[in-house]
Each structure stands twice: as structure tokens, then as C-alpha cells.
MIVEXRO-772048 format. One line per 2 residues: number of its first residue (from 1); for each residue x, y, z of N, C-alpha, C. Coordinates in pm, 1 decimal. Layout:
BEGIN
NUM> X:Y:Z:X:Y:Z:X:Y:Z | ...
This chain:
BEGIN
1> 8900.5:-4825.2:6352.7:9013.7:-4883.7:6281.7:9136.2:-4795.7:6310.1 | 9250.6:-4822.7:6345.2:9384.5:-4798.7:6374.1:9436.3:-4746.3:6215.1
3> 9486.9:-4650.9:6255.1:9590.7:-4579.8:6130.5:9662.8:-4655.8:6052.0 | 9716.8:-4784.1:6113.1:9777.9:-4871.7:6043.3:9705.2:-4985.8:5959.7
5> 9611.9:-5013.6:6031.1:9506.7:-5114.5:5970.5:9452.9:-5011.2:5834.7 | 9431.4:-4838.6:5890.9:9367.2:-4772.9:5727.8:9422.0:-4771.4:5678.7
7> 9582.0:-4752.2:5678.0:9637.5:-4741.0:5532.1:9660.7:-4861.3:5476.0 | 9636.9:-4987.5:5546.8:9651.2:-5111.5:5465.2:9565.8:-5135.4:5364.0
9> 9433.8:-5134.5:5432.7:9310.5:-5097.5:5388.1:9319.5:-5015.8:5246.9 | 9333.1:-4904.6:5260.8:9356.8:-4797.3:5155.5:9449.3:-4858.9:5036.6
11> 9575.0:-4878.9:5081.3:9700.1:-4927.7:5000.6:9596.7:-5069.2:4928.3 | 9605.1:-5117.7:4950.7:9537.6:-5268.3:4924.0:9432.4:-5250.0:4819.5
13> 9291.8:-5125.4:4841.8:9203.9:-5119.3:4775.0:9260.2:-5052.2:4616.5 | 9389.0:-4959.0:4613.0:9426.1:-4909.0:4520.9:9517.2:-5007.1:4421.7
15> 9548.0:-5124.5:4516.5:9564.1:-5232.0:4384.3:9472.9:-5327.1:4301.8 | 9330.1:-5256.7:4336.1:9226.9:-5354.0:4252.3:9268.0:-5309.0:4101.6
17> 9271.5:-5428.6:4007.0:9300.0:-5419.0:3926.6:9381.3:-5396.2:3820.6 | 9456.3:-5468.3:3924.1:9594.1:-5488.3:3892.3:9617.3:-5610.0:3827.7
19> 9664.9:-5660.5:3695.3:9665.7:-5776.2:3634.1:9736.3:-5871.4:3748.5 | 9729.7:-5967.9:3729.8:9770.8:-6104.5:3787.7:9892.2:-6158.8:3691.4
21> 10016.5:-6182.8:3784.0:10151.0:-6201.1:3711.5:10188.5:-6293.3:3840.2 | 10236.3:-6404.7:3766.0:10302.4:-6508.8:3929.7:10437.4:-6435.1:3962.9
23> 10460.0:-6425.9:4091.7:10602.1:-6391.8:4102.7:10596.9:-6190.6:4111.7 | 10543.9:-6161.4:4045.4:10528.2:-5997.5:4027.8:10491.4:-5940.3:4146.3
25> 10490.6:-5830.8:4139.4:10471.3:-5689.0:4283.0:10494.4:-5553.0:4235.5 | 10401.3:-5551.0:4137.6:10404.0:-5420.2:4080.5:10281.9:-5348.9:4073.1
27> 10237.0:-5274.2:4129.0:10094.4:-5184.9:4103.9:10035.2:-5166.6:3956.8 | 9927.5:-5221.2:3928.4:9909.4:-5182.4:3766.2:9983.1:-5287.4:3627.6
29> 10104.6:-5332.7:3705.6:10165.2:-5359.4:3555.2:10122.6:-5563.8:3667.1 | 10148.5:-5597.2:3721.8:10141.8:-5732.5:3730.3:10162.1:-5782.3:3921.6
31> 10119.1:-5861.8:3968.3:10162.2:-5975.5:4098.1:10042.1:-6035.2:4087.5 | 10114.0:-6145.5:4207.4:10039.2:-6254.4:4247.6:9993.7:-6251.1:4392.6
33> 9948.4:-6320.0:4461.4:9913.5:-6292.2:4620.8:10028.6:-6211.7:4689.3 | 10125.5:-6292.4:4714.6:10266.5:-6261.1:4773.4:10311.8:-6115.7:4746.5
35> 10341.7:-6053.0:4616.0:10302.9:-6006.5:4516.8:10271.5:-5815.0:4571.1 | 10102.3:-5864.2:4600.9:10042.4:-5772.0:4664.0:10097.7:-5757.6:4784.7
37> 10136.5:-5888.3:4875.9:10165.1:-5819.7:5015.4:10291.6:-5707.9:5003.9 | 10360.6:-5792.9:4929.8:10540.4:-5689.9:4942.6:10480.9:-5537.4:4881.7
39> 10417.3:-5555.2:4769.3:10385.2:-5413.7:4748.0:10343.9:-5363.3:4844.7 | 10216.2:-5352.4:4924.4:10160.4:-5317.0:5034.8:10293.7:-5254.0:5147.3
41> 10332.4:-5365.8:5161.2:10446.5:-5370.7:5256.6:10547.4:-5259.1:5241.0 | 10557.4:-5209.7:5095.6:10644.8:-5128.1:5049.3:10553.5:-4960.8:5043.1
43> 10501.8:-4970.8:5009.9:10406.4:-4867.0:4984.8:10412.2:-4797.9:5158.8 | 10381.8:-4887.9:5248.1:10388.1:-4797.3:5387.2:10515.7:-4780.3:5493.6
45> 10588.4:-4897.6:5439.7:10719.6:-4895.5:5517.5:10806.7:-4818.6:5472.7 | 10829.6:-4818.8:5324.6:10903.6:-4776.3:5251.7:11059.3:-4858.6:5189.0
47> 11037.5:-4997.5:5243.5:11169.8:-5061.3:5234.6:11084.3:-5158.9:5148.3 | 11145.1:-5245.0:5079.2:11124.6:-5394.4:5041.4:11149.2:-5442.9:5135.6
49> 11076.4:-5604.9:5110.8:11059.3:-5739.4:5195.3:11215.6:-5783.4:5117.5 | 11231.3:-5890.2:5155.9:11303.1:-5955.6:5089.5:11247.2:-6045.0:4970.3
51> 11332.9:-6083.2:4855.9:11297.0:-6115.9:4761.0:11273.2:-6258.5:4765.0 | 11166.6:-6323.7:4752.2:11142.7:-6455.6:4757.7:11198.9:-6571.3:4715.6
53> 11234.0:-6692.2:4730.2:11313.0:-6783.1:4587.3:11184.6:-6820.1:4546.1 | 11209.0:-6883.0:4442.0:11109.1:-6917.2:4314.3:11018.5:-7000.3:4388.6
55> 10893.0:-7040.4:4344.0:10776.1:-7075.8:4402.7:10656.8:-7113.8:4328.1 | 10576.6:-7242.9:4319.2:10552.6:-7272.4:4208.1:10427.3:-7205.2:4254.5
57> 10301.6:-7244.2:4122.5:10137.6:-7136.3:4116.1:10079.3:-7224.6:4205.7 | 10093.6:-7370.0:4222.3:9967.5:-7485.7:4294.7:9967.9:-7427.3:4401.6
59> 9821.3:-7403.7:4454.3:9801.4:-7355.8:4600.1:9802.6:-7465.8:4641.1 | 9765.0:-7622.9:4633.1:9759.4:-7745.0:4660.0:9876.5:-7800.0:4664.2
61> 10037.5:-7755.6:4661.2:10133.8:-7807.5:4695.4:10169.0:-7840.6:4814.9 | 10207.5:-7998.2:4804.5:10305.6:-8052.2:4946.9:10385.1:-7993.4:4961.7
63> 10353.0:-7971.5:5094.5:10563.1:-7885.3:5126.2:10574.7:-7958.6:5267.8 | 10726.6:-7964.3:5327.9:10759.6:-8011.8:5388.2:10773.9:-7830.1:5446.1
65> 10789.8:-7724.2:5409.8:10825.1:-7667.5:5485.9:10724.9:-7504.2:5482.1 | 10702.2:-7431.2:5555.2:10584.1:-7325.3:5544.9:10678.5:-7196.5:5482.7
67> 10722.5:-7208.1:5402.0:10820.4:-7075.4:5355.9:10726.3:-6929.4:5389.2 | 10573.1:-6914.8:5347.1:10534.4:-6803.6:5360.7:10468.5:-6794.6:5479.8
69> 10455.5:-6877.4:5566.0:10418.7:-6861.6:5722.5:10523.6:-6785.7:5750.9 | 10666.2:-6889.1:5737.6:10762.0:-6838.0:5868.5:10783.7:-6708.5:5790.8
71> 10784.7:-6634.0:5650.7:10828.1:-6540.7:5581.1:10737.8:-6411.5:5722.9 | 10631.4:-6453.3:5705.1:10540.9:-6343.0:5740.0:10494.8:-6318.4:5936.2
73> 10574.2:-6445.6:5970.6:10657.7:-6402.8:6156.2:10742.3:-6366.1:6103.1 | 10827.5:-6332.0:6062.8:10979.2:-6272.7:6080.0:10917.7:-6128.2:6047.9
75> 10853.1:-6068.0:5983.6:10790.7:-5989.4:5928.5:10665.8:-5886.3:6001.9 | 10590.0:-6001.7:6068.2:10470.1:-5947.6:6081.0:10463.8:-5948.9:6295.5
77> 10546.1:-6083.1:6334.0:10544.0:-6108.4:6445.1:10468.7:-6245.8:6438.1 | 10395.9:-6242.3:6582.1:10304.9:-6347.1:6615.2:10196.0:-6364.2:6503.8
79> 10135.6:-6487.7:6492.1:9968.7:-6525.4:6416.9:9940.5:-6438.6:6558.2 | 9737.8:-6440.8:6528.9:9666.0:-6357.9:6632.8:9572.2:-6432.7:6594.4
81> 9461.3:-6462.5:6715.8:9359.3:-6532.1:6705.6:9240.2:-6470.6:6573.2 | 9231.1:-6573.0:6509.8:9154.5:-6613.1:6404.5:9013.8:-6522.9:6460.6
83> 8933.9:-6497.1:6541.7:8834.2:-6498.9:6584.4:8907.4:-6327.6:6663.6 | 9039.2:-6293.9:6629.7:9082.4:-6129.8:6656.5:9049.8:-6078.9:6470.8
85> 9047.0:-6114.5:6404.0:9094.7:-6063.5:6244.0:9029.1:-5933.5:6259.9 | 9053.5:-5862.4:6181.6:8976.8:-5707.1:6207.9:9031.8:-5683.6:6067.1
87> 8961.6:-5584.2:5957.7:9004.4:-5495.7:5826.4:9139.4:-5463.6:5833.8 | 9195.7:-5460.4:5724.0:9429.1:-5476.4:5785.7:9488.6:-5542.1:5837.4
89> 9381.4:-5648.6:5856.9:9500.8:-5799.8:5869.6:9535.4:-5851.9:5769.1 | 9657.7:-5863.6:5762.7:9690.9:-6006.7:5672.6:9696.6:-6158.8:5711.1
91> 9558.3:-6183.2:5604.4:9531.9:-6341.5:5616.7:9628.9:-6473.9:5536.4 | 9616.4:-6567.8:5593.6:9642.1:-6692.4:5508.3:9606.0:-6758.5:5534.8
93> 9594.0:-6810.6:5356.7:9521.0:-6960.9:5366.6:9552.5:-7112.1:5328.1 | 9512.2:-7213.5:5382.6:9574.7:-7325.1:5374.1:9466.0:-7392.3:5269.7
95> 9509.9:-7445.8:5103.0:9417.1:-7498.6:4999.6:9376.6:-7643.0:5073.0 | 9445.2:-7694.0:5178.4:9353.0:-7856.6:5162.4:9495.6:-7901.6:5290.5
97> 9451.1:-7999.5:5373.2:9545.0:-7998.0:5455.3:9668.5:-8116.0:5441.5 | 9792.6:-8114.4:5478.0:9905.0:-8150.3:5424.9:9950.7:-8052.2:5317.2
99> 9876.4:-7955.4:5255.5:9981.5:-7864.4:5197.6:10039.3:-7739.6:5276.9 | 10116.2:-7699.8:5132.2:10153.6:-7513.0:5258.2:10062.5:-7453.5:5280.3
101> 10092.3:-7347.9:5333.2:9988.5:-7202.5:5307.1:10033.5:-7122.8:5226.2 | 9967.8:-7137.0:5112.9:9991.8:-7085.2:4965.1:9936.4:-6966.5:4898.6
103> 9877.3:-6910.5:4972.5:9737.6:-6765.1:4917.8:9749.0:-6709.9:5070.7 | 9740.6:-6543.8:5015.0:9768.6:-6450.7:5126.5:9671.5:-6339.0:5038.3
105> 9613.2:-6274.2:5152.8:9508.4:-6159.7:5134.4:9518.1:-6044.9:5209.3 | 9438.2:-5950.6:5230.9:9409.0:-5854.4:5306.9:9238.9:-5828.9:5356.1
107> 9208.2:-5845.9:5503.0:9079.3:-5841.2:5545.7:9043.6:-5708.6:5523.0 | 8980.1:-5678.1:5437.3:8924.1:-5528.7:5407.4:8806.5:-5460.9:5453.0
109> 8724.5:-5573.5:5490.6:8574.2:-5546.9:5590.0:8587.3:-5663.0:5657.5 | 8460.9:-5688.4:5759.1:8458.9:-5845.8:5823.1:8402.3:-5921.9:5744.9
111> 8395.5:-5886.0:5603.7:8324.7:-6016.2:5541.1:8378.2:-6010.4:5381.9 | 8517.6:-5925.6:5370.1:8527.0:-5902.9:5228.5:8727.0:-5904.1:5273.1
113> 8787.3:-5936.9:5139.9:8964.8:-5956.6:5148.0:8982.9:-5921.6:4961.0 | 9130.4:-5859.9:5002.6:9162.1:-5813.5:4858.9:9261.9:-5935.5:4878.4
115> 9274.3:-5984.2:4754.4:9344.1:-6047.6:4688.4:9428.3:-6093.4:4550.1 | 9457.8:-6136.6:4461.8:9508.3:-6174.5:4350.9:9509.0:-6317.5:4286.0
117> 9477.0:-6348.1:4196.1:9500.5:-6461.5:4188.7:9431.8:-6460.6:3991.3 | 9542.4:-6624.0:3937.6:9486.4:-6544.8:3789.0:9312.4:-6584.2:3771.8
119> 9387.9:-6504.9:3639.7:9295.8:-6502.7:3543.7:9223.4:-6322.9:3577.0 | 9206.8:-6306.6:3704.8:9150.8:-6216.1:3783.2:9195.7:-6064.7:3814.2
121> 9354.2:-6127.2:3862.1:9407.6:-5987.4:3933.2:9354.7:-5978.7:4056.6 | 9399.7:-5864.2:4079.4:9361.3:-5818.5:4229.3:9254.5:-5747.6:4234.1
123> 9145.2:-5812.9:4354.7:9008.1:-5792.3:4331.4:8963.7:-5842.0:4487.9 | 8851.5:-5753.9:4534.4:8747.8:-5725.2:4614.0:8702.8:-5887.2:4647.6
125> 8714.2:-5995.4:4721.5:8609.4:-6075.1:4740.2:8531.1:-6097.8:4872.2 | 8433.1:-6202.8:4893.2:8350.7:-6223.3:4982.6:8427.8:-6298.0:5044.8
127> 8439.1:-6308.3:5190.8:8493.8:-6416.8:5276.9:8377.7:-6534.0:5281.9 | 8338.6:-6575.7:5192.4:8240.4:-6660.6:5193.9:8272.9:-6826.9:5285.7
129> 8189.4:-6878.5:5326.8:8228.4:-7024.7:5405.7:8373.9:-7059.1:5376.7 | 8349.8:-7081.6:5183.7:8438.7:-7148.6:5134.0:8607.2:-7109.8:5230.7
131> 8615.8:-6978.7:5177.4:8728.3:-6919.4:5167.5:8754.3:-6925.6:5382.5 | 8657.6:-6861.9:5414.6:8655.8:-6854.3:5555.2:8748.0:-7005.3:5617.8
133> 8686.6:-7126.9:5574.5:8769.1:-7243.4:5653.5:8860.2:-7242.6:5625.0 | 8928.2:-7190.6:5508.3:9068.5:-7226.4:5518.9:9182.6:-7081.0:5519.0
135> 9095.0:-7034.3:5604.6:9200.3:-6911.6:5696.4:9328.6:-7051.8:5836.3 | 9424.5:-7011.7:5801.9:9519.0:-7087.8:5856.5:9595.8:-6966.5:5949.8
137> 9621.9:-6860.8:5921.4:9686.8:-6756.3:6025.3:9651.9:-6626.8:5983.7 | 9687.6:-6555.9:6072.8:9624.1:-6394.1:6042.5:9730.6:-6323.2:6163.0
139> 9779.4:-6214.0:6102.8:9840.4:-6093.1:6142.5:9815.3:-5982.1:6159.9 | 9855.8:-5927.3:6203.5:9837.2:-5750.2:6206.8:9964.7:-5719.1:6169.2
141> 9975.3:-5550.6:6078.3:10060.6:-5492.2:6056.8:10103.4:-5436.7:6123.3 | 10273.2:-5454.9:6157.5:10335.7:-5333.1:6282.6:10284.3:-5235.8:6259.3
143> 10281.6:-5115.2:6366.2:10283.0:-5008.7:6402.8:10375.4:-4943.0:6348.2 | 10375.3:-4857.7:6263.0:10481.8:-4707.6:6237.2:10551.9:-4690.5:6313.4
């Protein structure tokens, strides 16, 4: 694993348990998927992302337009083949097709992603089938 992929890794595992807040990006006190990435994002870059406009909770929303795709090329660069993912990618996923891609994670093993979402917080899961089909793009974090 690449230095950059560990500290994602690392950064990521130290927000388990972090309450679940829509809209939030705070270690400990509250976020939501998105949430976790900017923290992450902040924690190793040292800058903020830019601040999102408002955004509703349905992962099942129509959109006419991919706000957190194109958010995360401007950001991240190219998607990378699905079948490249490695621990320190950042994933996304698409809830059902015709919607956005609404839920964003971190691949933490080849079979496990931190994530957020309520009721839960940010927490350890299985890439199980379920979750696995509806991986829609995956990134790697720049390089330092």
C-alpha cells in the first residue's frame, strides 16, 4: 500500500464513530458520507474542499445532473477501473439506476469500506454483493 492510500486508510479508520449529521464534516461531533470525504480530504491536504450547496438525504434521487461525480474529477482526477480499487480509494455508489451517485466511502481492505450513513455514523462495513453492484466510480487519492 502507497503512503497515500495509508494515510487515507488511517484518517478514515479514526472517524469510526463518529455520529451521523447530514451535511456535517466534523470528526466526533457529526457528517454524512460527503461529510467524511472533505474531512479526510482535510486532514491530509490540509485545505478544505469546497463547500457543497444543499443536498437532499434520498440516495434514490433523480438528478439530471452528477454534482458529486463531477465534484470528485475536479478533485480526485480520472474514475479508475472498478476491477483497479485497492484500500484508499474513494468509492461511489449509484442507489438504483436513473438516479445520482449519492453515497461515497473509503475501500479500507478488498472486502471492507468506511462509511457514514444515519442512524449509524461512520462505521467499518462489508463490501458485500449488495453494496459491491452498485460501485459506480472509484478514485485514487493524489499524491502529496
Amino acid at each position: 500500500m502507497t503512503d497515500i492510500n495509508q494515510q487515507v486508510v488511517t484518517s478514515a479508520q479514526e472517524w469510526i464513530g463518529t455520529p451521523y449529521r447530514h451535511q456535517g464534516h466534523r470528526k466526533q461531533v457529526g457528517c454524512d458520507c460527503l461529510g467524511l470525504i472533505r474531512g479526510i480530504w482535510l486532514e491530509i491536504y490540509g485545505v478544505e474542499s469546497d463547500e457543497p450547496e444543499p443536498y437532499a438525504k434520498d440516495w434514490a434521487e433523480t438528478a439530471t445532473q452528477e454534482r458529486m461525480l463531477l465534484a470528485a474529477q475536479r478533485y480526485f482526477g480520472p474514475i479508475i477501473p472498478i476491477t483497479d480499487m485497492h484500500p484508499g480509494c474513494l468509492i461511489h455508489f449509484r442507489w438504483r439506476q436513473g438516479a445520482a451517485i449519492k453515497h461515497a466511502g473509503i475501500l479500507s481492505s478488498p472486502h471492507q469500506f468506511i462509511h457514514a450513513y444515519g442512524r449509524v455514523g461512520v462505521t467499518q462495513s462489508t463490501l458485500v454483493p449488495s453494496w459491491r453492484r452498485r460501485i459506480e466510480a472509484v478514485f485514487q487519492f493524489p499524491e502529496l
